[in-house]
C-alpha positions in Angstrom: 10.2 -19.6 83.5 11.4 -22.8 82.2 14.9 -24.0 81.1 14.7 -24.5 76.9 16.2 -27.8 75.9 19.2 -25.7 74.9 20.0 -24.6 78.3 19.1 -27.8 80.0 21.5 -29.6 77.6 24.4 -26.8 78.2 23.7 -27.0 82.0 24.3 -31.2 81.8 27.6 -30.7 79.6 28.7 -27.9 81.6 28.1 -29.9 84.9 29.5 -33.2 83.8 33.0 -33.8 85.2 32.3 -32.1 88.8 29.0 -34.6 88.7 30.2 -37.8 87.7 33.9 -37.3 87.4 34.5 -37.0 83.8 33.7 -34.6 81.1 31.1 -35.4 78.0 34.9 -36.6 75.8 35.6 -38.9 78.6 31.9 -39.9 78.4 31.5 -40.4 74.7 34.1 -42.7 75.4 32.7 -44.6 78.0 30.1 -45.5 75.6 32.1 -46.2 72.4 34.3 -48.6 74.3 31.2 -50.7 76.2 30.0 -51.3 72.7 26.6 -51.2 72.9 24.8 -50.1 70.3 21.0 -49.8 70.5 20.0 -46.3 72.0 17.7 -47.9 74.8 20.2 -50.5 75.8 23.2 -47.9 76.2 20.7 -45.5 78.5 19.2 -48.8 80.2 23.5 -49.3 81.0 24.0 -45.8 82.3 21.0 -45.4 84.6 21.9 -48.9 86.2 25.6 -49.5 86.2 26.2 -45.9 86.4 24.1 -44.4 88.0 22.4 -41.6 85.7 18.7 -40.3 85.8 16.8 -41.1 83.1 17.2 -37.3 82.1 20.7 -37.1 82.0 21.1 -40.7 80.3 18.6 -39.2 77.8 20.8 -36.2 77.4 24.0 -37.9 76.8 23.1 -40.6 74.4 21.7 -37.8 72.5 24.9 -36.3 72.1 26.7 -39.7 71.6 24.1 -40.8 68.9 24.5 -36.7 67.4 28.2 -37.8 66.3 29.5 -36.3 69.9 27.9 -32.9 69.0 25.2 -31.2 71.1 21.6 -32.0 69.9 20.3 -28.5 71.0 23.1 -26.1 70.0 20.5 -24.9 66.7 17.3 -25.0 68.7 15.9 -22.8 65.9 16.3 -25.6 63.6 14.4 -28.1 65.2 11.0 -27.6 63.8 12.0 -26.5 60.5 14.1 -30.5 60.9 11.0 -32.4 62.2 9.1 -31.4 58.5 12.3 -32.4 56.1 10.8 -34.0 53.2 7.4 -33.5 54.8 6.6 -30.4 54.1 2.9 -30.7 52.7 2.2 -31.4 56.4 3.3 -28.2 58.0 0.5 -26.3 57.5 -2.1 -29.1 59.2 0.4 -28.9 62.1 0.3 -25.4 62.1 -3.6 -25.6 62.8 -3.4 -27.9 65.0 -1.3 -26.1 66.9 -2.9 -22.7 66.8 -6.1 -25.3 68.0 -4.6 -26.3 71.1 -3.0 -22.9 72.1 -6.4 -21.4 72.0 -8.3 -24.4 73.4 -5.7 -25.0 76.5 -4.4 -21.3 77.0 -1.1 -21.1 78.3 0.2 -23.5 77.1 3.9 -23.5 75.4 4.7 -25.0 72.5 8.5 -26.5 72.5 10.6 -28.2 69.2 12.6 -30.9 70.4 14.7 -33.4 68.9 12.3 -36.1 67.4 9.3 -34.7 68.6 7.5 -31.1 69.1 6.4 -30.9 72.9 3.3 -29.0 74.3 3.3 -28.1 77.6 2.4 -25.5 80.7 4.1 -26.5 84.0 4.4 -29.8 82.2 3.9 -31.9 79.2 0.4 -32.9 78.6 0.4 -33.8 74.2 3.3 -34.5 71.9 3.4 -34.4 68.2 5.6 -36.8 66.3 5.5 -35.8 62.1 4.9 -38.9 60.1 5.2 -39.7 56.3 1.5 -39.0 56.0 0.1 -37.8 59.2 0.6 -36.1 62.6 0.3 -38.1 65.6 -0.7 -36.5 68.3 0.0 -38.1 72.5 -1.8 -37.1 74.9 -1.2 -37.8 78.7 -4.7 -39.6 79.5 -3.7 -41.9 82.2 -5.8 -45.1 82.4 -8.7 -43.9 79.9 -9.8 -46.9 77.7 -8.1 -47.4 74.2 -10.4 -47.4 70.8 -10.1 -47.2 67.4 -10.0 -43.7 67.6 -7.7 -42.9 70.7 -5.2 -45.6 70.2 -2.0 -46.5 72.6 0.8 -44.0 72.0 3.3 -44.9 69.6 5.1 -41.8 69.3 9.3 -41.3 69.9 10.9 -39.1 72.1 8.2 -37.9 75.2 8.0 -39.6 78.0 5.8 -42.8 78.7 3.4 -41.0 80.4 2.0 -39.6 76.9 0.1 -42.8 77.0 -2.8 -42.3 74.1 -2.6 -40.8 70.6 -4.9 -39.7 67.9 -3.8 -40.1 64.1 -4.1 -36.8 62.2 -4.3 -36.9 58.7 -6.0 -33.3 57.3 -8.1 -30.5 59.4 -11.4 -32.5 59.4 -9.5 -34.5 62.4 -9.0 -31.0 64.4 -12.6 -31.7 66.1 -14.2 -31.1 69.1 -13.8 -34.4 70.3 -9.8 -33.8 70.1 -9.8 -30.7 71.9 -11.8 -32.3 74.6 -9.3 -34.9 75.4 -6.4 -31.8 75.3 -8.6 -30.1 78.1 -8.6 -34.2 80.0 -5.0 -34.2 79.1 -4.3 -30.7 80.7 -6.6 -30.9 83.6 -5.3 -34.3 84.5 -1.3 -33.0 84.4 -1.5 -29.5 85.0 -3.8 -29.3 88.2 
């Protein structure tokens, strides 16, 4: 079974000092001392002049940008956080979601920080919440952009969630959608 976010992020702090030589304190200070203030820029520092994986650069400036505080210590909280002052939107999510369960069975649906993951062995769509619609990644690989299945512009999954589909109310859950969740699952999850 796969590690929640949770327990991967416990695992990282927990794992720190004997990895890299200091703890996450000594860490967050690291960071507050080089200055830098853009999120991309200080996990661009650590993965070159310090030698992190993307994951565990990812993980840290998480906690530094979180005011030094684990992101993932309230997992429970996540989703409930992703539809602040968007609430009018939770129950099109909530189709869509019961949508691709049953079209791509198996597949796990996971809260994260900024976005809300779906997944079987790996992540094949992502859902960032948006003032006024959900938009929905999809890992399509080199499949041709259109109006409809636009370049991803969604925060927080990996690059490879590479295509995205604006959805604004339950007329957007079609067929066509859940065709390109099977493309997206087939092509990840052989």
């Amino acid at each position: 079974m796969a590690k929640t976010s949770q327990e991967i992020e416990q695992e990282f702090i927990a794992n720190l000092k004997s990895t890299t030589g200091k703890d996450l304190k000594g860490w967050l200070d690291v960071i507050k001392k080089k200055g830098i203030e853009k999120r991309n820029d200080i996990i661009a520092w650590l993965k070159k002049d310090q030698e992190f994986g993307h994951m565990n650069a990812s993980l840290l400036v998480g906690i530094y940008v979180n005011d030094g505080k684990p992101v993932y210590a309230d997992a429970g909280d996540l989703l409930t956080a992703q539809f602040a002052k968007k609430e009018n939107l939770k129950p099109l999510f909530d189709e869509l979601s019961k949508a691709i369960q049953k079209t791509v069975s198996g597949t796990q649906v996971t809260a994260k920080k900024t976005y809300v993951s779906f997944h079987k062995q790996k992540e094949f769509a992502a859902i960032n919440v948006k003032a006024d619609e959900l938009r929905l990644g999809m890992d399509l690989g080199d499949m041709a952009f259109s109006d409809y299945l636009q370049k991803s512009k969604l925060t927080g999954p990996m690059p490879r969630i590479s295509h995205m589909v604006s959805i604004k109310d339950k007329g957007d859950i079609s067929a066509k959608l859940l065709d390109l969740l099977k493309k997206a699952d087939q092509r990840v999850n052989k």
